[in-house]
Wavefront OBJ file of the C-alpha trace (Angstrom):
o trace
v 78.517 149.010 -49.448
v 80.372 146.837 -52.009
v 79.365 143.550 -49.673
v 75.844 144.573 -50.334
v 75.801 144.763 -53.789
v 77.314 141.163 -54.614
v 74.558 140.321 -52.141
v 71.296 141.664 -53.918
v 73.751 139.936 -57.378
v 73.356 136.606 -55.965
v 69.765 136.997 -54.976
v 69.109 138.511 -58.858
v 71.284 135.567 -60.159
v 69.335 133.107 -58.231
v 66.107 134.538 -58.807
v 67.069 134.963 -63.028
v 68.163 131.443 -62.803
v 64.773 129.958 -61.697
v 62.531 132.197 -64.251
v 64.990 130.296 -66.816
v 64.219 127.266 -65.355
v 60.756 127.877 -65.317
v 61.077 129.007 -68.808
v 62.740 125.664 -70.078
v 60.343 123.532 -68.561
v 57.510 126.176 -70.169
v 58.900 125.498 -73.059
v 59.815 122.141 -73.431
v 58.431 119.715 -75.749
v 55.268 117.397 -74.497
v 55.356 114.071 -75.259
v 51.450 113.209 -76.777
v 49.210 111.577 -74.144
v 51.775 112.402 -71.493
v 52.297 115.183 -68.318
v 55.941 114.788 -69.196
v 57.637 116.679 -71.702
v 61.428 116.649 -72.787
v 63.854 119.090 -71.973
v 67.868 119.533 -72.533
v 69.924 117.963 -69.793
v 72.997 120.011 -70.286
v 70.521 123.601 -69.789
v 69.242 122.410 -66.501
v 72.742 120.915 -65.285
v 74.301 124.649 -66.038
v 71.552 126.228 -64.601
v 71.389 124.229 -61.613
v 75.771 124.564 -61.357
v 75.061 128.394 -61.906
v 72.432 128.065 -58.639
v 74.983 126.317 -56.400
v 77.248 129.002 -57.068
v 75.366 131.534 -56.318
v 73.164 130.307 -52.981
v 76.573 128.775 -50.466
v 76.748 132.969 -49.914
v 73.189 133.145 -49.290
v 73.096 130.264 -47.569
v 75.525 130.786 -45.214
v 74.294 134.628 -44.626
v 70.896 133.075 -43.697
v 72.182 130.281 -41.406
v 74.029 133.368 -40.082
v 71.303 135.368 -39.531
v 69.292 132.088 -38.292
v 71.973 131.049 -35.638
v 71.894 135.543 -34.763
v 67.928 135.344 -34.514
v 68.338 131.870 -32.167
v 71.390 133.633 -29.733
v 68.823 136.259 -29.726
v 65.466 134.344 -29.305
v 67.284 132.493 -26.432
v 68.861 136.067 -24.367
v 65.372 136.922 -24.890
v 63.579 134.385 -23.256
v 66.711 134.181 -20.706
v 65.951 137.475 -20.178
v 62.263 137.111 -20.026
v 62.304 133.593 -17.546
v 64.607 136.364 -15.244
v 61.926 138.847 -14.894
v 59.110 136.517 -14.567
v 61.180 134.739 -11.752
v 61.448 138.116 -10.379
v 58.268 139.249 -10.803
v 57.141 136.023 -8.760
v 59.351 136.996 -6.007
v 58.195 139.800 -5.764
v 54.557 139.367 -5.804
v 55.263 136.485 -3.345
v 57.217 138.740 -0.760
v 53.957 141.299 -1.179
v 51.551 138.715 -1.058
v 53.413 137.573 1.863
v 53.977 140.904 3.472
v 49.731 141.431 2.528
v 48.834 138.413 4.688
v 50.836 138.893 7.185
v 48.875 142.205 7.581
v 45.595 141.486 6.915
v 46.497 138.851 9.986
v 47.772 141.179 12.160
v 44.803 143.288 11.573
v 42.892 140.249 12.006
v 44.331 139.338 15.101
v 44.232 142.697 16.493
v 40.403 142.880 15.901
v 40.158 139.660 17.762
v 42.511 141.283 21.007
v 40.412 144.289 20.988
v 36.789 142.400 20.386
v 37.831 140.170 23.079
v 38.730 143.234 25.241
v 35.280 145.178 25.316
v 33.474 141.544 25.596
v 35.933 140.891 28.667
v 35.516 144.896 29.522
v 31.411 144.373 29.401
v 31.397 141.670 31.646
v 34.096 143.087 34.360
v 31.672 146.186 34.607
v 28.315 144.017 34.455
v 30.063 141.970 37.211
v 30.523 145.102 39.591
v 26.887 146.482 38.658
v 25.977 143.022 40.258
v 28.687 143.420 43.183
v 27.082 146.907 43.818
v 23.793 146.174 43.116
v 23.787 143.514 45.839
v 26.089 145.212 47.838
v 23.420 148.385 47.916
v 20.781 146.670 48.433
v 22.420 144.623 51.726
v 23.498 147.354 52.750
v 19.951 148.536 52.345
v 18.290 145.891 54.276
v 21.108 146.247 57.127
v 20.435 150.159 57.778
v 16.430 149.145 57.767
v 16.918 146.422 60.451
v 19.388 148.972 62.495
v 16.275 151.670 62.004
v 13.464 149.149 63.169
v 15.657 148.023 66.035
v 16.328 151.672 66.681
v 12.739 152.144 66.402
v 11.591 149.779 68.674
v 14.189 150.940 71.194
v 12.874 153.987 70.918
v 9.435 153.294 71.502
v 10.238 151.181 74.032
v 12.541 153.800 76.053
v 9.564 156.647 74.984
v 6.881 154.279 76.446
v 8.845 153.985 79.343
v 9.498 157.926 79.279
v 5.802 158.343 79.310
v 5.061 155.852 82.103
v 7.856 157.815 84.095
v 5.782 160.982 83.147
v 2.554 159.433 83.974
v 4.047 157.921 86.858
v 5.133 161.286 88.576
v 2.220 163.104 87.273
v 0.381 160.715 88.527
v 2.600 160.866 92.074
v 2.566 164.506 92.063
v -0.789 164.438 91.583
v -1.356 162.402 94.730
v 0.982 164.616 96.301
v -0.979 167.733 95.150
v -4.337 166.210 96.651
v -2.420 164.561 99.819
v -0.813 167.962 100.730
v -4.208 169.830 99.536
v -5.867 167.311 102.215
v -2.983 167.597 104.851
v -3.429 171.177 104.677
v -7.674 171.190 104.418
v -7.010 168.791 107.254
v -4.734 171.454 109.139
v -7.217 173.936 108.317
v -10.246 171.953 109.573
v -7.902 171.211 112.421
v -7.297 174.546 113.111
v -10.940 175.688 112.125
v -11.920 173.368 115.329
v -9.383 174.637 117.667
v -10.614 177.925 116.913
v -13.734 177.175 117.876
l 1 2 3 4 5 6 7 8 9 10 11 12 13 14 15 16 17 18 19 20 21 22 23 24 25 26 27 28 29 30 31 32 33 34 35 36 37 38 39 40 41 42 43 44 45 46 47 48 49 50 51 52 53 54 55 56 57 58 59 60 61 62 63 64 65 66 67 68 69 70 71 72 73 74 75 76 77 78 79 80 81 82 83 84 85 86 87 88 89 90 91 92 93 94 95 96 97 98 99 100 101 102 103 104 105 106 107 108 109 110 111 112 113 114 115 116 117 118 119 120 121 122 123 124 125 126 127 128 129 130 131 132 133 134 135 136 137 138 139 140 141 142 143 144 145 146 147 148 149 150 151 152 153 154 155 156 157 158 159 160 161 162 163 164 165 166 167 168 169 170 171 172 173 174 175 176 177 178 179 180 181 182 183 184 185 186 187 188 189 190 191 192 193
């Protein structure tokens, strides 16, 4: 407390000492058809040895406090550069870490795009296969059915023949025996007689 008070002394001394300064050269005496005016050398060469007196104190307390605020503007912006430089890192690394995502992602869409497409034409591909594969098989089991066919008409034509035939031969038969026998019967109608 008694370091303060010589303190706010000085500043009171310094600050009486210029209001008496401004009061002496208020007061001096104008020279006519003039801006100057004349004042006592010795009053402004005490005042001005009572000013140096009291400002070195002052002085050196602000130069203090101006070499305090400079250590401090400087940790500060130290301190400041740090967490930018930090900040950029880090917002880099997620940047970073954000692409390398977004082209994984990517990259994956493009695999799995790439798979249905690939997918979509495998099956497409064995529609085709089977369609074709159907339909020959199709047209192989009609041409085994028309050959079948004709063999079969063929072998029943030939069945029928043969049936026609023997009818046909039994037929004789039938009339040949039914004349052998009207014959035999004739034959024996005339021996009878």
């Amino acid at each position: 407390m008694t370091t303060k008070q010589p303190k706010l002394r000085n500043r009171m001394e310094v600050f009486e000492i210029l209001d008496r300064l401004e009061a002496i050269a208020g007061g001096a005496t104008k020279l006519p058809l003039t801006q100057r005016a004349v004042i006592n050398p010795r009053d402004i060469q005490e005042l001005v040895s009572q000013l140096r007196h009291s400002l070195p104190q002052d002085i050196a307390e602000a130069q203090q406090i101006i070499r305090y605020r400079d250590t401090i503007v400087k940790q500060s912006q130290d301190e400041a550069t740090g967490v930018r430089k930090a900040a950029e890192r880090e917002s880099m690394e997620k940047v970073s870490d954000t692409q390398v995502v977004k082209d994984a992602k990517t990259r994956a869409e493009e695999i799995r795009a790439q798979a249905k497409k690939d997918a979509a034409d495998l099956i497409a591909q064995a529609e085709v296969q089977a369609t074709t594969r159907i339909k020959g098989a199709d047209e192989y089991a009609v041409d085994v059915l028309r050959k079948l066919e004709e063999e079969l008409n063929t072998l029943l034509l030939t069945a029928r023949r043969g049936l026609e035939a023997l009818e046909a031969g039994r037929e004789l038969q039938e009339e040949q025996a039914e004349q052998e026998e009207e014959e035999e019967q004739s034959s024996k109608g005339k021996k009878k007689r």
